[in-house]
Backbone as XML, in Angstrom:
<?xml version="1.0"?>
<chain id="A" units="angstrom">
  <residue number="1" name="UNK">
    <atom name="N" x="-63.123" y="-99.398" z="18.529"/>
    <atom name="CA" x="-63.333" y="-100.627" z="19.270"/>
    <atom name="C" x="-63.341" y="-100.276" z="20.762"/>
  </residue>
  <residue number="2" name="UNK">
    <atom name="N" x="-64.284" y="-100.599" z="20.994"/>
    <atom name="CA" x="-64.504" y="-100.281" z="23.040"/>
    <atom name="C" x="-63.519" y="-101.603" z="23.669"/>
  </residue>
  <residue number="3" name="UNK">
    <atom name="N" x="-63.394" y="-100.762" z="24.800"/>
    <atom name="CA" x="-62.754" y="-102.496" z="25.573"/>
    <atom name="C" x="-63.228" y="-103.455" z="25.492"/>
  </residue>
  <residue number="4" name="UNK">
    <atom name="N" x="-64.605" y="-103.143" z="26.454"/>
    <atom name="CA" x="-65.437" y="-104.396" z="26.732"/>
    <atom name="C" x="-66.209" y="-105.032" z="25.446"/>
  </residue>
  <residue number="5" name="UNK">
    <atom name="N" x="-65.865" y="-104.949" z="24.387"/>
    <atom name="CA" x="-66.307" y="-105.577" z="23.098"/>
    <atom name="C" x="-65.124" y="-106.588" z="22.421"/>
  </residue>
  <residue number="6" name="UNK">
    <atom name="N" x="-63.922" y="-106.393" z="22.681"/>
    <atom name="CA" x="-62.610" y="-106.978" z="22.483"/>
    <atom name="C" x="-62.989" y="-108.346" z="22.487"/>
  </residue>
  <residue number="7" name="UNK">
    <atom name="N" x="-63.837" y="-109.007" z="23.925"/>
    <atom name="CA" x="-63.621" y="-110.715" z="24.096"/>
    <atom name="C" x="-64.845" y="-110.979" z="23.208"/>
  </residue>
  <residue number="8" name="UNK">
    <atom name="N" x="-65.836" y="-110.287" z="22.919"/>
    <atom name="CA" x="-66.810" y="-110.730" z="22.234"/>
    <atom name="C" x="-66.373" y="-110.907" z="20.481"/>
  </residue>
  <residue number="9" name="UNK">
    <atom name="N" x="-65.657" y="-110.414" z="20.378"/>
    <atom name="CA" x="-65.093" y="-110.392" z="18.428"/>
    <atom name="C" x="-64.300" y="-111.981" z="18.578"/>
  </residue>
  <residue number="10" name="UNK">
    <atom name="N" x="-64.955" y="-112.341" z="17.221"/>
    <atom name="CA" x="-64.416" y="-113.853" z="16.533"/>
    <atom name="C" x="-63.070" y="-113.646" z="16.006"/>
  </residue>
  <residue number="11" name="UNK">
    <atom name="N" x="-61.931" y="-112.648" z="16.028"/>
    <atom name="CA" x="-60.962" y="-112.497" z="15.818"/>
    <atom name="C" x="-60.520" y="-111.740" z="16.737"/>
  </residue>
  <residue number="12" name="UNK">
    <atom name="N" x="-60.210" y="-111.760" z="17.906"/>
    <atom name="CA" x="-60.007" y="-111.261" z="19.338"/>
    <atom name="C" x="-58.681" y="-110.354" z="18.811"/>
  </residue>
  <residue number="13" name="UNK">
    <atom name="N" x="-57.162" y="-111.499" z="18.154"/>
    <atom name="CA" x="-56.459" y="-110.234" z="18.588"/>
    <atom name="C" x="-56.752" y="-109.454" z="17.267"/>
  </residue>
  <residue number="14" name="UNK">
    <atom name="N" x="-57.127" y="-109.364" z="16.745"/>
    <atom name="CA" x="-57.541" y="-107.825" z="15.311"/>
    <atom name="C" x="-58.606" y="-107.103" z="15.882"/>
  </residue>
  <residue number="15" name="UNK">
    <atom name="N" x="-59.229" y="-107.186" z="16.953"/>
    <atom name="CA" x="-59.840" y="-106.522" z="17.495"/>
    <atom name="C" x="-58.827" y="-105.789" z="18.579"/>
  </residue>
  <residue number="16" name="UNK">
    <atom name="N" x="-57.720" y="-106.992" z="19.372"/>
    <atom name="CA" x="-57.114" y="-106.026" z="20.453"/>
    <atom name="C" x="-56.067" y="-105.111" z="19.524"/>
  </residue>
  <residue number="17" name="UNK">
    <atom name="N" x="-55.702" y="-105.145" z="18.565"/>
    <atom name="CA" x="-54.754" y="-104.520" z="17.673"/>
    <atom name="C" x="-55.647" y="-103.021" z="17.355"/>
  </residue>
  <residue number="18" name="UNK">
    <atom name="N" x="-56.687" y="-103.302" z="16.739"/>
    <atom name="CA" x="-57.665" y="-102.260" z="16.121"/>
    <atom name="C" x="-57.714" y="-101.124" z="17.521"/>
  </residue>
  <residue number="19" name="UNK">
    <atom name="N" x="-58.124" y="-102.069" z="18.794"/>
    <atom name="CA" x="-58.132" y="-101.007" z="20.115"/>
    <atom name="C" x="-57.137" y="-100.469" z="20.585"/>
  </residue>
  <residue number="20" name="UNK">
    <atom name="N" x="-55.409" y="-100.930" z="20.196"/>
    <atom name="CA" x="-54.623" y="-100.378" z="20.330"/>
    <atom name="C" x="-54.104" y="-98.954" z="19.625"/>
  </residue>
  <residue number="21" name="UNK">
    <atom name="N" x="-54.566" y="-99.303" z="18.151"/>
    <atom name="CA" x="-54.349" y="-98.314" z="17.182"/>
    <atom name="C" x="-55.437" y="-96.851" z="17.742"/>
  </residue>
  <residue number="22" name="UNK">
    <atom name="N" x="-56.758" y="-97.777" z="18.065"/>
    <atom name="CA" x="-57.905" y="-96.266" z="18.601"/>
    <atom name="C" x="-57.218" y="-95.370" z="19.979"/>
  </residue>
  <residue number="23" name="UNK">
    <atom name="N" x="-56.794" y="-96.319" z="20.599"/>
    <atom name="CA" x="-56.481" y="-95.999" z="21.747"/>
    <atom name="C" x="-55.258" y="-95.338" z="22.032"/>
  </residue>
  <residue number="24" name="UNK">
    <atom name="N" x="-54.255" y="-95.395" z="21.391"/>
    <atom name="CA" x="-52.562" y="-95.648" z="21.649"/>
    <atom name="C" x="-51.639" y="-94.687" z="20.002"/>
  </residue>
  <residue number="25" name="UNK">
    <atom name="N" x="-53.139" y="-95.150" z="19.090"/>
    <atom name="CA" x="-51.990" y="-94.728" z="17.778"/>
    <atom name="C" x="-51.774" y="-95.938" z="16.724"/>
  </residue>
  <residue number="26" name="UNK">
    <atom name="N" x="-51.738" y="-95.664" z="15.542"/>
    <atom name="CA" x="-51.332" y="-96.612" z="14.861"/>
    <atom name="C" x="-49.279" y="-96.698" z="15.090"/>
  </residue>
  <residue number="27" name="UNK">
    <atom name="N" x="-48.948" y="-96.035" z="14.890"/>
    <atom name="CA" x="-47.434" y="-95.741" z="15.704"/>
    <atom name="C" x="-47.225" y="-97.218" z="16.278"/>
  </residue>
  <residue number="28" name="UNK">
    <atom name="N" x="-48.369" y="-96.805" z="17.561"/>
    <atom name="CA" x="-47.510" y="-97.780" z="18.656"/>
    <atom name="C" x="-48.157" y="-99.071" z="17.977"/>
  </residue>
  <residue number="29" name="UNK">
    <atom name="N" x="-48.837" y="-99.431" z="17.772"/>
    <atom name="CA" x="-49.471" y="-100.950" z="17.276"/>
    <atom name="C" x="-48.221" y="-101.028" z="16.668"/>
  </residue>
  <residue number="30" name="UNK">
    <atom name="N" x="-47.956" y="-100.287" z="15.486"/>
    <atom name="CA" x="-46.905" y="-101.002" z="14.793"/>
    <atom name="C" x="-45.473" y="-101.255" z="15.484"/>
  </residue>
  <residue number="31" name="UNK">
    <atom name="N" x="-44.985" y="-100.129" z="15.872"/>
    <atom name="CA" x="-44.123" y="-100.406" z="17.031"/>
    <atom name="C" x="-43.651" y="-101.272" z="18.267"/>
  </residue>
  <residue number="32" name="UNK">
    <atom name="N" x="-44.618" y="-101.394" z="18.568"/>
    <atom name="CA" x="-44.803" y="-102.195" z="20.082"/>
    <atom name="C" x="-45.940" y="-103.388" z="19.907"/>
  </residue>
  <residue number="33" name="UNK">
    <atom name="N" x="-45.748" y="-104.412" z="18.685"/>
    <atom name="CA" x="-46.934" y="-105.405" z="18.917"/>
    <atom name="C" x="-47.577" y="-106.195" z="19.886"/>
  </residue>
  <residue number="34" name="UNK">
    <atom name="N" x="-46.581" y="-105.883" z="21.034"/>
    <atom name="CA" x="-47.048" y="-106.951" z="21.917"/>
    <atom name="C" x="-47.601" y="-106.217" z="22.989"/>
  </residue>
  <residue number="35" name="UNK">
    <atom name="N" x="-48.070" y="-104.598" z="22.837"/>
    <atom name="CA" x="-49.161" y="-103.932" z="23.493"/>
    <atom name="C" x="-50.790" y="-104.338" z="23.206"/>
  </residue>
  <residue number="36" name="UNK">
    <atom name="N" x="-50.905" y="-104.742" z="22.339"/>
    <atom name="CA" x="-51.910" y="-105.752" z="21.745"/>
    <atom name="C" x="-52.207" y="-107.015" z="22.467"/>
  </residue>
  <residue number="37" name="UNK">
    <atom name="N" x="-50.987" y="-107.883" z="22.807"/>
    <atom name="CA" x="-50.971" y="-109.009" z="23.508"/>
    <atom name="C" x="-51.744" y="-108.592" z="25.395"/>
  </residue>
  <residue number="38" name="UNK">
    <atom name="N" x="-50.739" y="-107.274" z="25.659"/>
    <atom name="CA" x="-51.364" y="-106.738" z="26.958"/>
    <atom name="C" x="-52.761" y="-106.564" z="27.096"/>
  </residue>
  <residue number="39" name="UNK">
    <atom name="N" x="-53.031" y="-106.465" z="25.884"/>
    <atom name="CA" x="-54.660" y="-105.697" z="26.343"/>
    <atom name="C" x="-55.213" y="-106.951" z="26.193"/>
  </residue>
  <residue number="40" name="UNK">
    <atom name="N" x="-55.031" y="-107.764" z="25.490"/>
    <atom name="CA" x="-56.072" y="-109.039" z="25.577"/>
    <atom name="C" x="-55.788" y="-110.084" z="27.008"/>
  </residue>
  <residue number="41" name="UNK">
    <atom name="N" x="-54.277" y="-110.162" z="27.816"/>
    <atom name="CA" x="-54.356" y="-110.298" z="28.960"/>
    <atom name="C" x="-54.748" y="-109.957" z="30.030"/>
  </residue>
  <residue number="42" name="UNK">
    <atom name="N" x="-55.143" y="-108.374" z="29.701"/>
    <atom name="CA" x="-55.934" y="-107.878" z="30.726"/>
    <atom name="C" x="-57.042" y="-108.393" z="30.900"/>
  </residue>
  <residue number="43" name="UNK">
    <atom name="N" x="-58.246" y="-108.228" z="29.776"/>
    <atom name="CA" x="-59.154" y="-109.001" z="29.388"/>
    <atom name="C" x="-59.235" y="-110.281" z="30.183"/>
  </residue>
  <residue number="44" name="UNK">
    <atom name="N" x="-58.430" y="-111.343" z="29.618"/>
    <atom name="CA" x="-58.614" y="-112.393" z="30.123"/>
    <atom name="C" x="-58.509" y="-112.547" z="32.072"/>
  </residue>
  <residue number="45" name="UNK">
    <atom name="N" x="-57.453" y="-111.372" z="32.425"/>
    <atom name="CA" x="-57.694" y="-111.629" z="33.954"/>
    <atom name="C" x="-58.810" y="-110.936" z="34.687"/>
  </residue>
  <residue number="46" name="UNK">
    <atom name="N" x="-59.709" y="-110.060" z="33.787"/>
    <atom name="CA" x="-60.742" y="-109.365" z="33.817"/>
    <atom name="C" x="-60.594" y="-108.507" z="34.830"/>
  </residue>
  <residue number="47" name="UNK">
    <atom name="N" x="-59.588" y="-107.845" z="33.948"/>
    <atom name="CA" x="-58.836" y="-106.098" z="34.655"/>
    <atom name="C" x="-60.117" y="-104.881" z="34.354"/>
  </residue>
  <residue number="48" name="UNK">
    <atom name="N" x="-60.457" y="-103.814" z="34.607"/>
    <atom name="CA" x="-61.284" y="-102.915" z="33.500"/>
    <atom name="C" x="-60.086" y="-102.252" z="33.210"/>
  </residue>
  <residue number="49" name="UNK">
    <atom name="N" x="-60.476" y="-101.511" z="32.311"/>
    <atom name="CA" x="-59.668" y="-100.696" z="31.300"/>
    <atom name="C" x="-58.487" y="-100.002" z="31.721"/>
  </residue>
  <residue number="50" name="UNK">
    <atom name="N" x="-59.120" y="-99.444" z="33.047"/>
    <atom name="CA" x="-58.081" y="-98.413" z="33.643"/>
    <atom name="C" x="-56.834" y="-99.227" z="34.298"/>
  </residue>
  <residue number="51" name="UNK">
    <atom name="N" x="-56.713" y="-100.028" z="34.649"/>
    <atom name="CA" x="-55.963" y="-101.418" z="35.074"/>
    <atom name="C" x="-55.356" y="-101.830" z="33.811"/>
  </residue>
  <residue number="52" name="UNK">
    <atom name="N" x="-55.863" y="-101.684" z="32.962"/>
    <atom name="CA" x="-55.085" y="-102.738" z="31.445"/>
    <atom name="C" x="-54.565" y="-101.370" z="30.941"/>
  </residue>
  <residue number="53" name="UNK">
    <atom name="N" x="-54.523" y="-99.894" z="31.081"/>
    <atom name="CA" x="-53.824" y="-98.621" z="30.754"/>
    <atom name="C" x="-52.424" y="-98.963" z="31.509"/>
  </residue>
  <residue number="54" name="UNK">
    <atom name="N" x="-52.650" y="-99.137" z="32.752"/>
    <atom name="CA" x="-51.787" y="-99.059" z="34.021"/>
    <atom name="C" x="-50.930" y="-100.528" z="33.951"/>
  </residue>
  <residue number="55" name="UNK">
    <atom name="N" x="-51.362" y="-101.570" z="33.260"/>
    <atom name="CA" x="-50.526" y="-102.440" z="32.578"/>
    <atom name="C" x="-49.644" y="-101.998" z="31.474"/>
  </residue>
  <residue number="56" name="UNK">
    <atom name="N" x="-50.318" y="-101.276" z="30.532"/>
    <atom name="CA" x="-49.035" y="-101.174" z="29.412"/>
    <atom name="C" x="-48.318" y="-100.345" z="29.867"/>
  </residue>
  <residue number="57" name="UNK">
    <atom name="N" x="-48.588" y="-99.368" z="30.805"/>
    <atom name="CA" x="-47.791" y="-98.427" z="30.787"/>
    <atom name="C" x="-46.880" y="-98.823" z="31.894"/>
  </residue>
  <residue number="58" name="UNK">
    <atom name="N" x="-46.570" y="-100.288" z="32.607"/>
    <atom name="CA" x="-45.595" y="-100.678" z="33.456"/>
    <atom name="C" x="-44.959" y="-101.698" z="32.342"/>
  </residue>
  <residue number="59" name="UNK">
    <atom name="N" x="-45.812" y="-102.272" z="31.518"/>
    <atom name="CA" x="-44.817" y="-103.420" z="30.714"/>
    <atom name="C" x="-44.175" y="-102.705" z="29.666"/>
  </residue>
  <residue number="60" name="UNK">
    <atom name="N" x="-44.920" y="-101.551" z="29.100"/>
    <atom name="CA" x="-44.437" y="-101.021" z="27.824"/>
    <atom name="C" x="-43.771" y="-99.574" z="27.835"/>
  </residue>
  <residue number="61" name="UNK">
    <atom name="N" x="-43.797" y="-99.130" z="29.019"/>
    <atom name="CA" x="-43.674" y="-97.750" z="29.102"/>
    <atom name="C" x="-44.351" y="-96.387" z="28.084"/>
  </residue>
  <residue number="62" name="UNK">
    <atom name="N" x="-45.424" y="-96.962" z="28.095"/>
    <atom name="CA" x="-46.204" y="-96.082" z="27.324"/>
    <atom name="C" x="-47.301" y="-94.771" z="27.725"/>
  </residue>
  <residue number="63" name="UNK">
    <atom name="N" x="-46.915" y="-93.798" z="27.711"/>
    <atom name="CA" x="-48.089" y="-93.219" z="28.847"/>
    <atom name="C" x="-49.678" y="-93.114" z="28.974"/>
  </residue>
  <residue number="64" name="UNK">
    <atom name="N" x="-50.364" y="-93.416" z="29.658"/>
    <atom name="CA" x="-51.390" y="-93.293" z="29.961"/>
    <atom name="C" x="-52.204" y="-92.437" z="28.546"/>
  </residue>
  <residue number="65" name="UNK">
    <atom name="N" x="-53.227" y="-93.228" z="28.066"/>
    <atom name="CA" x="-54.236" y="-92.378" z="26.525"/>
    <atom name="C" x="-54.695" y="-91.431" z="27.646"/>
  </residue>
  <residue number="66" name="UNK">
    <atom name="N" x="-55.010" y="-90.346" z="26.423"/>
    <atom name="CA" x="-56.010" y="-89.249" z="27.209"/>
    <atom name="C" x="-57.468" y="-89.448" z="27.221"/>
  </residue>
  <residue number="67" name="UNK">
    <atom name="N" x="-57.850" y="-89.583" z="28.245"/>
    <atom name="CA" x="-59.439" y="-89.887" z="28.456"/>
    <atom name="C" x="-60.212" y="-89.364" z="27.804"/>
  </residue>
  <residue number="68" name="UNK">
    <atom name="N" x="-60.084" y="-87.634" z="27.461"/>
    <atom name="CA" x="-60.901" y="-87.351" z="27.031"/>
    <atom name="C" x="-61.410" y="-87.887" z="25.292"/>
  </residue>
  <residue number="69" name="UNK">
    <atom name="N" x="-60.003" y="-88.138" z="24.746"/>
    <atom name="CA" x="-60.243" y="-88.686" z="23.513"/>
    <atom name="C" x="-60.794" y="-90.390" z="23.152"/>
  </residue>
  <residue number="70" name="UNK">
    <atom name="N" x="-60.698" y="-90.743" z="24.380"/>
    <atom name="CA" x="-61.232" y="-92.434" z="24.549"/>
    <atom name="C" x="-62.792" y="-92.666" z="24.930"/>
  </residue>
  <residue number="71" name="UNK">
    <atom name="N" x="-63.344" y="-91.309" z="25.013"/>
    <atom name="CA" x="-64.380" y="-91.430" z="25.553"/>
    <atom name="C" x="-65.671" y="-91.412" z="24.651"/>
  </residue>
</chain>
């Protein structure tokens, strides 16, 4: 699941969940559900990606995905 495809899905958060798991790990989805909630707030304040990374990783303490594997 790409970022910018997240607001376009008819089930927004199983899409922000699905981008958490691509992005982050299934781990943390399960772990931390409300990293899921972050990414769809980003979204909505229409952060790009690198801004909604730099969100979880101040609300959730999670570190930064590696780019090269997101790409």
């Amino acid at each position: 699941m790409k970022y910018h495809d997240i607001a376009t899905q008819a089930d927004y958060h199983a899409a922000a969940i699905q981008y958490v798991v691509e992005t982050y790990g299934e781990q943390v989805a399960l772990q931390f559900p409300d990293v899921a909630d972050t990414v769809w707030q980003s979204i909505l304040m229409g952060m790009p990606e690198g801004l909604c990374w730099i969100s979880v990783l101040s609300n959730h303490r999670l570190p930064l995905p590696d780019k090269e594997k997101n790409q």
